[in-house]
C-alpha positions as CSV (number, residue, x, y, z in Angstrom):
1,X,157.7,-107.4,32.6
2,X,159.3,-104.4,33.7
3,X,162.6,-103.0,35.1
4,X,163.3,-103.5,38.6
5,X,164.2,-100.4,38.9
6,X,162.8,-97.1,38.4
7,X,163.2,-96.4,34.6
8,X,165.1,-92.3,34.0
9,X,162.8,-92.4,30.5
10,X,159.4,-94.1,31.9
11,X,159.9,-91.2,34.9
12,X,160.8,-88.4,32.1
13,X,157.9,-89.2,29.7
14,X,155.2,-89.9,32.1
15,X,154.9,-93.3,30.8
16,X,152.5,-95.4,33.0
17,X,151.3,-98.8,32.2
18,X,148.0,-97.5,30.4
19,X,149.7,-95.6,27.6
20,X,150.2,-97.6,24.2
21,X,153.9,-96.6,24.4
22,X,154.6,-97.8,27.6
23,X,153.7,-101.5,26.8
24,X,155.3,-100.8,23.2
25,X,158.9,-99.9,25.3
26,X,158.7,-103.0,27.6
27,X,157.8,-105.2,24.7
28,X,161.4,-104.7,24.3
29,X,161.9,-104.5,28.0
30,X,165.9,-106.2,27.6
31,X,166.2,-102.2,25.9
32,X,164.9,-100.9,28.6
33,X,166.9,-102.6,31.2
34,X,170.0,-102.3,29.5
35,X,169.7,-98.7,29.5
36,X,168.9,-98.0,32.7
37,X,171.9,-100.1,33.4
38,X,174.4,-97.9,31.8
39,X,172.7,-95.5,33.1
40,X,173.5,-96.5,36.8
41,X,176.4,-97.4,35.9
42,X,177.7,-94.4,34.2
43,X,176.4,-92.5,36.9
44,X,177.5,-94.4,39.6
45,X,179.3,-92.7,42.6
46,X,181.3,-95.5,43.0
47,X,182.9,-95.3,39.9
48,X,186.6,-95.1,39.8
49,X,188.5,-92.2,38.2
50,X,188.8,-88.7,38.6
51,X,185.8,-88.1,36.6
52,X,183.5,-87.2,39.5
53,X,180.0,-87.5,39.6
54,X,179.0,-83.9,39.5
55,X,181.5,-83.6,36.5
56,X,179.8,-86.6,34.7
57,X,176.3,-85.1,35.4
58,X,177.3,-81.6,34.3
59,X,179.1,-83.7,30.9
60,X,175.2,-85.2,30.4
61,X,173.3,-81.6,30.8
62,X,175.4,-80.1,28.3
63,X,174.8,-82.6,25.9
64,X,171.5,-82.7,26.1
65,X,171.5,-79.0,26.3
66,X,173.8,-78.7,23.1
67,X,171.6,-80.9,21.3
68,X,168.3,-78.9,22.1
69,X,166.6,-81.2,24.6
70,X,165.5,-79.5,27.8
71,X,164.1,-82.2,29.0
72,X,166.5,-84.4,29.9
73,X,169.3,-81.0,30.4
74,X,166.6,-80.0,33.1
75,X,166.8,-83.8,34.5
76,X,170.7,-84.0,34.9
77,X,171.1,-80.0,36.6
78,X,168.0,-81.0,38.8
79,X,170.3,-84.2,40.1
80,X,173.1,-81.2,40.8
81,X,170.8,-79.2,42.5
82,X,172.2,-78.1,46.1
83,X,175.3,-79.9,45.7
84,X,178.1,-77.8,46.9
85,X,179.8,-77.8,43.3
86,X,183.6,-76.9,42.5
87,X,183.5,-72.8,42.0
88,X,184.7,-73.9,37.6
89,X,182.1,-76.1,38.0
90,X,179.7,-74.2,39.3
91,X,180.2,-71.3,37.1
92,X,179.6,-73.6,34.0
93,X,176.0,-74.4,34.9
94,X,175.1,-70.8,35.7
95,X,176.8,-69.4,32.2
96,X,175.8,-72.2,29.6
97,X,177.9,-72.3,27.1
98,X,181.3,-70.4,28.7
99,X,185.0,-71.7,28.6
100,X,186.5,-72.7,32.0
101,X,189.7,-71.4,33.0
102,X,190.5,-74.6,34.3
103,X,192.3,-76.6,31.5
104,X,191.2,-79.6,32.7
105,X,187.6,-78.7,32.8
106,X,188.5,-77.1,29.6
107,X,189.7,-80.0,28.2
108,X,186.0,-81.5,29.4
109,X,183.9,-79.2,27.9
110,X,185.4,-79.0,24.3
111,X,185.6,-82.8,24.3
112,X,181.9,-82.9,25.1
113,X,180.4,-80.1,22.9
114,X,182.1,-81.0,19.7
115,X,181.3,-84.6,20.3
116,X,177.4,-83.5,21.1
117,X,176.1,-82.1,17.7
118,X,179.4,-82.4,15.5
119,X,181.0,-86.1,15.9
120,X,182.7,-86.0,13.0
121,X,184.5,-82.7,13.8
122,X,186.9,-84.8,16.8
123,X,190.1,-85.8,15.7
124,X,193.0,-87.3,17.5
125,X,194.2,-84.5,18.6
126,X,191.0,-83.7,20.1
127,X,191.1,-86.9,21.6
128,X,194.9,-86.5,23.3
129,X,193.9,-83.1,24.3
130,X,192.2,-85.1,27.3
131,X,195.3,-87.2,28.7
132,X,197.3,-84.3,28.2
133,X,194.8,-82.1,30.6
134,X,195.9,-84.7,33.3
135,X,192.6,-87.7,32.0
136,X,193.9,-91.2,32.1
137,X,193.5,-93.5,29.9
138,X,190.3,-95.3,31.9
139,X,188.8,-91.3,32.4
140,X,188.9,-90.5,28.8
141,X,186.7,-94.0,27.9
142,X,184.7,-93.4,30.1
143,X,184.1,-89.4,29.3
144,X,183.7,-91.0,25.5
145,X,181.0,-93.5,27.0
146,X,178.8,-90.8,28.7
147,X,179.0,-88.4,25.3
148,X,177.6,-91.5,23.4
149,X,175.1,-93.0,26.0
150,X,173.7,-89.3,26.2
151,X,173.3,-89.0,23.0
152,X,171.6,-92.1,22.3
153,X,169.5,-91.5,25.0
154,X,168.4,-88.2,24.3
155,X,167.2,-89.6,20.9
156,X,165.8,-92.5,22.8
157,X,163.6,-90.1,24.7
158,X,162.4,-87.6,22.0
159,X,161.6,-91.3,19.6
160,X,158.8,-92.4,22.8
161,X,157.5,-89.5,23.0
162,X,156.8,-89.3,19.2
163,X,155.8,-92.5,19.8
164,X,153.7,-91.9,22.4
165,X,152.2,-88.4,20.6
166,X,151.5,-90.9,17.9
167,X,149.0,-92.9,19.5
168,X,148.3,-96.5,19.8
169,X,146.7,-98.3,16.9
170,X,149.9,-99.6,14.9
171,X,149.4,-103.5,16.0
172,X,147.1,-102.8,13.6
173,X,148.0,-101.0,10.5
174,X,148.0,-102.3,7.2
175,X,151.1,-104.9,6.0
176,X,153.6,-103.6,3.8
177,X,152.1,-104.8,0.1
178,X,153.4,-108.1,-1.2
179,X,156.8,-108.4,-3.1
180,X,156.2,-107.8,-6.5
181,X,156.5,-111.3,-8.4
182,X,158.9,-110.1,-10.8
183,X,162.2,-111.5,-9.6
184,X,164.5,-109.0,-8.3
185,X,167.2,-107.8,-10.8
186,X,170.3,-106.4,-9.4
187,X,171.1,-102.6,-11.0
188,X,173.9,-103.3,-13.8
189,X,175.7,-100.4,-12.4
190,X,176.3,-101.6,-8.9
191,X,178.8,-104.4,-8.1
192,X,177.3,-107.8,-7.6
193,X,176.8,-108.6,-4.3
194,X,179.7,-109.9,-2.4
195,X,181.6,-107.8,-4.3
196,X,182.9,-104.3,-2.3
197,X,180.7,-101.0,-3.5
198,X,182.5,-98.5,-3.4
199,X,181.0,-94.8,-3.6
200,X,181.9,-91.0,-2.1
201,X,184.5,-92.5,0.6
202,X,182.2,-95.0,1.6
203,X,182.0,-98.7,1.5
204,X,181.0,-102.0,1.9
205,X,184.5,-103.9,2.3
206,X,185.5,-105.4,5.8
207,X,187.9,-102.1,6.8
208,X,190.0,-102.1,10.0
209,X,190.0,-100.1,12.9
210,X,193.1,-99.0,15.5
211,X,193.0,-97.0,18.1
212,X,194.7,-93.7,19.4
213,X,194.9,-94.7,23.2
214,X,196.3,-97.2,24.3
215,X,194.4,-100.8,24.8
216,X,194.0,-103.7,27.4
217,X,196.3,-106.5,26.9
218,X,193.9,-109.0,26.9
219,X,196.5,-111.8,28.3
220,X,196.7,-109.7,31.8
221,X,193.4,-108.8,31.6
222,X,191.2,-108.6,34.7
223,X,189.2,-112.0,35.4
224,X,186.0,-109.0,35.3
225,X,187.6,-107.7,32.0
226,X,187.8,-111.1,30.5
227,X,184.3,-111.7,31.1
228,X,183.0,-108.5,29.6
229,X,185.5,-109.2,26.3
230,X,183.4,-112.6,26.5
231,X,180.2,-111.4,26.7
232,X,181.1,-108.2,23.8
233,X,181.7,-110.1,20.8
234,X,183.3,-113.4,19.6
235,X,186.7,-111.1,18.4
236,X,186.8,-108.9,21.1
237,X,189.9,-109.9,21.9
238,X,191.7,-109.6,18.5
239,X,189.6,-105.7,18.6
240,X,191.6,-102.8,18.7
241,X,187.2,-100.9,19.9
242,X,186.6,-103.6,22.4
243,X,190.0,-103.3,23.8
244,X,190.1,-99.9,24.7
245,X,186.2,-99.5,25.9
246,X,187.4,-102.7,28.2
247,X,189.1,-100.2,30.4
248,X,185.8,-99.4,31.4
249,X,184.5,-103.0,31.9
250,X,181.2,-102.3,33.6
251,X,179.5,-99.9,31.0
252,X,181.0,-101.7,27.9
253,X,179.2,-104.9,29.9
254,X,175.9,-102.6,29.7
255,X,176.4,-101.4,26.5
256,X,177.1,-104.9,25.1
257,X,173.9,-105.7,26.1
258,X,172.0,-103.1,25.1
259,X,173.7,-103.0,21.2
260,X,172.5,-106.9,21.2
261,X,168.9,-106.3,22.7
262,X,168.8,-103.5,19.8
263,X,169.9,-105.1,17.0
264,X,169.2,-108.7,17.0
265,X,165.7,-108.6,19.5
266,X,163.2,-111.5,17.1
267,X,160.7,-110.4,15.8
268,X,159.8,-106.8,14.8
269,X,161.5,-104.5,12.5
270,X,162.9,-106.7,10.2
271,X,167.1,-107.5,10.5
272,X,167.8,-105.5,6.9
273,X,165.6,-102.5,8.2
274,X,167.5,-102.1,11.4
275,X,170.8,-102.4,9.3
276,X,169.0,-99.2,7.3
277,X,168.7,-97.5,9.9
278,X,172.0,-97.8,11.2
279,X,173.7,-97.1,8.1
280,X,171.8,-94.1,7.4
281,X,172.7,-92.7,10.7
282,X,176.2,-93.4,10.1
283,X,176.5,-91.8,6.7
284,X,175.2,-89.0,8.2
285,X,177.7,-89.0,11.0
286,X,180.1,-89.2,8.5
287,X,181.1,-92.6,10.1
288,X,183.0,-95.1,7.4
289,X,184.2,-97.7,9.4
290,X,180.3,-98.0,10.9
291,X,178.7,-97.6,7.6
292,X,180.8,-100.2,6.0
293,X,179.8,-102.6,8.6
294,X,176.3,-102.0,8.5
295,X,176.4,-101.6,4.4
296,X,177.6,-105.5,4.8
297,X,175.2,-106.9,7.0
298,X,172.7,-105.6,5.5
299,X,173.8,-107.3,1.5
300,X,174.4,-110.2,3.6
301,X,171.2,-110.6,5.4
302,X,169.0,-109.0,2.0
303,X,171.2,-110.2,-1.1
304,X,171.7,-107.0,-2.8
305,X,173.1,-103.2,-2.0
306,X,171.0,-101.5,-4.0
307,X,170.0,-99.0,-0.9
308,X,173.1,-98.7,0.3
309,X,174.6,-97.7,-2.7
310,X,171.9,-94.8,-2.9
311,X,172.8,-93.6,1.3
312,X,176.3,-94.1,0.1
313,X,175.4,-91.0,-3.0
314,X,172.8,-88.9,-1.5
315,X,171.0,-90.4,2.2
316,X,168.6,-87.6,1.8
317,X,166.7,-89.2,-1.2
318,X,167.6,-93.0,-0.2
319,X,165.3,-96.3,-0.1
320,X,164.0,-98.5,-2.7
321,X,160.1,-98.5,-1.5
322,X,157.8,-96.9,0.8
323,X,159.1,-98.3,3.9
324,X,162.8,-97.6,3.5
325,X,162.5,-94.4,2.5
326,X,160.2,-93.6,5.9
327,X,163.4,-95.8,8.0
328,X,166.1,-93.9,6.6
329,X,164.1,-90.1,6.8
330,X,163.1,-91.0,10.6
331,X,166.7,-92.0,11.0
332,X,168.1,-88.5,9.6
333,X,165.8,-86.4,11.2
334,X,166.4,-88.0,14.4
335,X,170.2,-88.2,13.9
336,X,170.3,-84.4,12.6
337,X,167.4,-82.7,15.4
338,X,166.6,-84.8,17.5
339,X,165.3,-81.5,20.0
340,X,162.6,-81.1,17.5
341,X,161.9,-85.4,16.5
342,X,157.9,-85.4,16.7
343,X,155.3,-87.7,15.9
344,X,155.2,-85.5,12.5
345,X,158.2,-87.9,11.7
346,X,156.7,-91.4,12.3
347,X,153.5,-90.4,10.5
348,X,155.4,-92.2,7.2
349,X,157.0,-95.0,9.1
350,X,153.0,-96.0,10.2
351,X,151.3,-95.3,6.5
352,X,154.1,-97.8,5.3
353,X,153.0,-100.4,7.4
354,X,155.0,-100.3,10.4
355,X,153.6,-101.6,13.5
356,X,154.3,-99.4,17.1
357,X,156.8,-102.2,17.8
358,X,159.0,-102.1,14.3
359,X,158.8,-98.1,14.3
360,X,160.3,-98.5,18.3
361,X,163.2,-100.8,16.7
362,X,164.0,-98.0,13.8
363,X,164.3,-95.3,16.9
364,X,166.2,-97.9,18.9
365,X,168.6,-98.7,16.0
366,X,169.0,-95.0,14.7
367,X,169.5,-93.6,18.5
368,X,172.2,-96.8,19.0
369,X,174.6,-95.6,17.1
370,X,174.5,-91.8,17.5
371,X,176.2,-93.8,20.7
372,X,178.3,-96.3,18.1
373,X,179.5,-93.4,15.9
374,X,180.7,-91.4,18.4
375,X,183.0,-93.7,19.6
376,X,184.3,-95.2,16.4
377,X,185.1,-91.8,14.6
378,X,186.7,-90.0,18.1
379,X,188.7,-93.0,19.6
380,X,190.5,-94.1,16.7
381,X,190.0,-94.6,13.1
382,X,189.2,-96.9,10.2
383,X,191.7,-98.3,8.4
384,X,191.1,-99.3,5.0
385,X,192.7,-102.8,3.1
386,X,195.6,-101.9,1.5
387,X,195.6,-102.2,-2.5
388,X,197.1,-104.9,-4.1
């Protein structure tokens, strides 16, 4: 199965039906189509808002431009190319890299190039810096949207290739060696699991989250906005994050579906691994809230925290064996550089035992939430239980 329509990273990467990659990608083809969706729908002329299309495209070519990918910064100028561009406008794509005079476009471009390699350098004032330039609220989720889509697709892209530079053969490399039969024994220095763990700012403890822009009230809700909440998560009406990205119902509806393909697709990269992943992207990011989440799911789902505890005190030297230490380096090189992620990265995830289609679920999970963090450390912020 393929997408219906014509796939942005397929056409990028030259994938065609004969390359190993290609059929590795649309082995997790609800990916696929879920990014192309936000894609179109991101994109979308129609959209409403004063965010126009050229500005949105310009917004995606300096991210990806930011972040070292020429690629995909050559794809989004090349879809401006011979538009009759606003003069502030134009004057950004021919000088890379200059400050507008315009303090709305101003506004733009700092939003956008703190957010592309530095997501943990926004803060709310960065954030109300966008209303006050004359963004609503809808325009500034959706401007927050097209940072994080971008930059999980720009990791998306430079993962398949590595992927493809790799070569096919992983179906059939060697299975991770069999668990030792010692029983496991939890470290005596870590909490029990269950218990919070608690280490450099960082935890496993259900935290809270509020946000700095106003939210949907999901009792006048739209009857489209209510079905997006539906479709989101169970709480997403009791969520501060689902509330706000509501005001952009169509590409929280695409992004829904992609974070679910991504992180809870059968088979694969194990559900623990992908939780690896995602928290070693986050610590990296600097993301709490995310990394507490992530810390959790991942005790619940494999009984103990002993890797998190050591992401939590030093990422760069994390994972208890062979193939968690290969997830969590892949993740940080592809979280850190992605314009230079090359097969040279993935050559530890396949001596570990990783198949093409597990090492595709660590790059989907580790590009995911570049997108997640983005959004939960620069439209609000974690809030933590308060002590009794």
């Amino acid at each position: 199965m393929t997408t219906a329509t014509p796939d942005t990273i397929d056409t990028l990467l030259a994938l065609t039906p004969e390359r190993p990659a290609f059929a590795t990608r649309h082995a997790r083809d609800k990916v696929a189509v879920a990014t192309q969706g936000c894609y179109n729908a991101l994109f979308s002329p129609d959209l409403s808002g004063t965010l126009t299309q050229a500005e949105r495209l310009w917004v995606a070519s300096e991210i990806a431009r930011e972040s070292g990918t020429a690629t995909l910064a050559a794809h989004y100028t090349g879809r401006l190319a011979g538009s009759t561009l606003p003069p502030a406008l134009q004057t950004l794509l021919e000088q890379p890299g200059s400050t507008p005079a315009d303090t709305r476009l101003q506004a733009i471009a700092q939003f956008t190039r703190t957010l592309a390699t530095h997501p943990d350098r926004g803060d709310r004032a960065a954030l109300l810096a966008l209303p006050a330039a004359g963004l609503s609220v809808p325009d500034t989720v959706l401007l927050a949207q097209l940072i994080g889509f971008v930059t999980y697709q720009l990791r998306l892209v430079a993962g398949v290739a590595a992927l493809d530079a790799l070569g096919g053969g992983g179906e059939g490399a060697a299975a991770p060696a069999a668990a030792d039969a010692t029983p496991f024994v939890h470290p005596a220095n870590l909490p029990a699991p269950g218990e919070p763990l608690r280490l450099n700012g960082y935890t496993s403890e259900t935290l809270g989250w509020t946000s700095w822009l106003p939210v949907v009230d999901p009792a006048t809700a739209t009857p489209e906005q209510q079905a997006v909440l539906d479709l989101s998560h169970p709480k997403a009406r009791s969520s501060d994050f689902y509330l706000l990205l509501v005001h952009q119902a169509r590409v929280l509806s695409e992004r829904s579906q992609a974070f679910n393909a991504i992180m809870y697709a059968p088979g694969g990269l194990s559900r623990a691994e992908r939780e690896v992943a995602s928290t070693a992207v986050s610590r990296a990011n600097g993301c709490v809230y995310c990394a507490s989440v992530h810390a959790q799911r991942f005790e619940q789902l494999a009984r103990r925290n002993d890797v998190m505890a050591q992401l939590f005190a030093d990422p760069d030297h994390a994972g208890t064996n062979a193939r968690e230490r290969a997830i969590v380096q892949a993740a940080l090189a592809l979280t850190r550089t992605p314009g230079s992620f090359a097969a040279q990265h993935l050559h530890p995830l396949r001596a570990a035992g990783l198949s093409d289609l597990e090492i595709l679920d660590a790059v989907h999970a580790s590009a995911l939430f570049a997108w997640a963090n983005r959004l939960m450390l620069n439209l609000g912020e974690a809030v933590f239980p308060q002590a009794n």
